[in-house]
Kinemage of the C-alpha trace (Angstrom):
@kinemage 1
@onewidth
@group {chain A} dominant
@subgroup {mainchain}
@vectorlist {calphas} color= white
{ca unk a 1} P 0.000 0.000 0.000
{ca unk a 2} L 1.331 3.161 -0.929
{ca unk a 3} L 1.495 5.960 1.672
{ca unk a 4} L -0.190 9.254 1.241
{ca unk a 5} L 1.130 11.862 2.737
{ca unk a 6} L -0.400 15.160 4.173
{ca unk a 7} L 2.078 17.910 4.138
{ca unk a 8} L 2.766 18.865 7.561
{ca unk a 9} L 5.142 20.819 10.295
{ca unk a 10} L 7.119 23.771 10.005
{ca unk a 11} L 10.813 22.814 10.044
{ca unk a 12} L 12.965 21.306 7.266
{ca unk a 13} L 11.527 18.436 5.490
{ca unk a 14} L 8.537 18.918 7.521
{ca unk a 15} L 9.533 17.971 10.588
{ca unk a 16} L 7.518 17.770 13.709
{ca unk a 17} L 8.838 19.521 16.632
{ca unk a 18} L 9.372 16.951 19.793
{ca unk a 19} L 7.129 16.613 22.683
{ca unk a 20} L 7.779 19.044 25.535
{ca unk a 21} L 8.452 16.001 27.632
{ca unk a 22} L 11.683 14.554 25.157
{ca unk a 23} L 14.064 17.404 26.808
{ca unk a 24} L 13.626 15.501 29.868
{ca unk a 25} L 17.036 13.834 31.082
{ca unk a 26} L 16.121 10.593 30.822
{ca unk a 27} L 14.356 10.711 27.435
{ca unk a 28} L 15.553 8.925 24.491
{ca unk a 29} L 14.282 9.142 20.843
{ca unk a 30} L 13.690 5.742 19.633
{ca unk a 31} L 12.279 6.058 15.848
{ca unk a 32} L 12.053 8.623 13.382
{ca unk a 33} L 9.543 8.056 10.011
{ca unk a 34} L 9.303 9.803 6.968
{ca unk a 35} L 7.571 8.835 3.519
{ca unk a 36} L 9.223 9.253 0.357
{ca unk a 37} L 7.492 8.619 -2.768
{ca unk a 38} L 4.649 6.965 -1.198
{ca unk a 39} L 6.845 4.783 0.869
{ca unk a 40} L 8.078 4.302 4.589
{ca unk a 41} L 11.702 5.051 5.701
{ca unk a 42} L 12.656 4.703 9.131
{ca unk a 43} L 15.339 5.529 11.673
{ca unk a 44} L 15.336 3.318 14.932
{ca unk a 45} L 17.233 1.570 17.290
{ca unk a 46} L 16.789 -1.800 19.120
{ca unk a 47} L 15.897 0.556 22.132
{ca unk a 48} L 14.527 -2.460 24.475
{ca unk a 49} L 15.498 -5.840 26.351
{ca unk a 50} L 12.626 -7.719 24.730
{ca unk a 51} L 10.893 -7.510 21.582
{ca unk a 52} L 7.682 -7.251 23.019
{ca unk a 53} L 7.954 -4.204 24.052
{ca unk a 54} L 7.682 -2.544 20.562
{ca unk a 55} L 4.141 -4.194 20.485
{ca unk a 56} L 3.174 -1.726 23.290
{ca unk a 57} L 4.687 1.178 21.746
{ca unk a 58} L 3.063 0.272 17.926
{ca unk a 59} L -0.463 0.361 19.669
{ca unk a 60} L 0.125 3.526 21.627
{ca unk a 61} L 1.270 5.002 18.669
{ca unk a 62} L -2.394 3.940 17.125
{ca unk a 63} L -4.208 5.171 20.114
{ca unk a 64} L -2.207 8.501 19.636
{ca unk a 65} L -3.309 8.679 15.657
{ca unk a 66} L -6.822 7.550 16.351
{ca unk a 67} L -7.253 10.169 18.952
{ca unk a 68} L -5.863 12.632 16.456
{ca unk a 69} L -8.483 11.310 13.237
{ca unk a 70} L -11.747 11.259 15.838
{ca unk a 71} L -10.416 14.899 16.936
{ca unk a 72} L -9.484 16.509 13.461
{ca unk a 73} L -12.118 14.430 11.036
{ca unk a 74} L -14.762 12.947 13.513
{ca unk a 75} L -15.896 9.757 14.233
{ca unk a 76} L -15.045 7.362 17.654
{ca unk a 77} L -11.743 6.422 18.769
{ca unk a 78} L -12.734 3.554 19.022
{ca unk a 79} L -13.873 2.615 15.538
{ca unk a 80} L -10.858 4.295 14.248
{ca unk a 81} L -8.516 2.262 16.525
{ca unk a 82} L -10.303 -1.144 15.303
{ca unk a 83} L -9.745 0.186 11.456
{ca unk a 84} L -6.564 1.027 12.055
{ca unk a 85} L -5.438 -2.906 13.867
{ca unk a 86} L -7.654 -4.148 10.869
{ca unk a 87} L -5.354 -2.497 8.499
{ca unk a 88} L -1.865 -3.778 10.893
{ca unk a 89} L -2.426 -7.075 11.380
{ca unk a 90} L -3.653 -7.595 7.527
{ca unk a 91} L 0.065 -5.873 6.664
{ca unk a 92} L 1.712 -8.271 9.256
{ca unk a 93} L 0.418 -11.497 7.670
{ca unk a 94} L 0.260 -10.111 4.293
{ca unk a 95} L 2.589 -7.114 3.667
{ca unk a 96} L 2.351 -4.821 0.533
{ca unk a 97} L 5.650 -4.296 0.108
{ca unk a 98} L 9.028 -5.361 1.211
{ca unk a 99} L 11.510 -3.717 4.177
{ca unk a 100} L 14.976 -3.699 4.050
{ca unk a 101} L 16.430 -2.770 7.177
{ca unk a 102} L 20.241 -1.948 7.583
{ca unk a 103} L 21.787 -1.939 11.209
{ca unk a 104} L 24.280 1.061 12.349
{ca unk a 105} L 26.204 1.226 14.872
């Protein structure tokens, strides 16, 4: 599935100023995201112990754009969360197009 992007942000390449709570000591930024040409291209790190964990922060990140859609366009959080894990777990099984990931150090 090719992405669609709505142009947003203020900064180059559109980028989205961080939380007020990332200039916190302890904070760490984990994954940046940007599509190009209808496509995904990411900037991460392991981050965590176990695995797992990155199932937690992939549904908070859904909560966070749901909230966002039933704020902006309408519609319950809750029906836009379900579309949303409709639309993930079909990619899981079933993905529209390939990753290739490259680790640095």
């Amino acid at each position: 599935m090719a992405l669609k992007l709505k142009s947003v942000g203020s900064g180059p390449k559109n980028e989205l100023p961080p939380p007020p709570e990332a200039f916190a000591e302890e904070a760490s930024e984990v994954i940046r995201a940007w599509v190009v040409d209808g496509g995904l291209h990411v900037s991460m790190m392991k981050s965590f112990d176990e695995a797992e964990v990155w199932g937690v922060l992939l549904a908070d990140i859904a909560r966070h754009a749901a909230n966002i859609y039933a704020r902006e366009d309408g519609g319950s959080v809750e029906e836009i969360t379900a579309r949303i894990a409709g639309i993930f777990r079909s990619e899981l099984m079933d993905p529209t197009d390939e990753v290739a990931t490259e680790s640095i150090q």
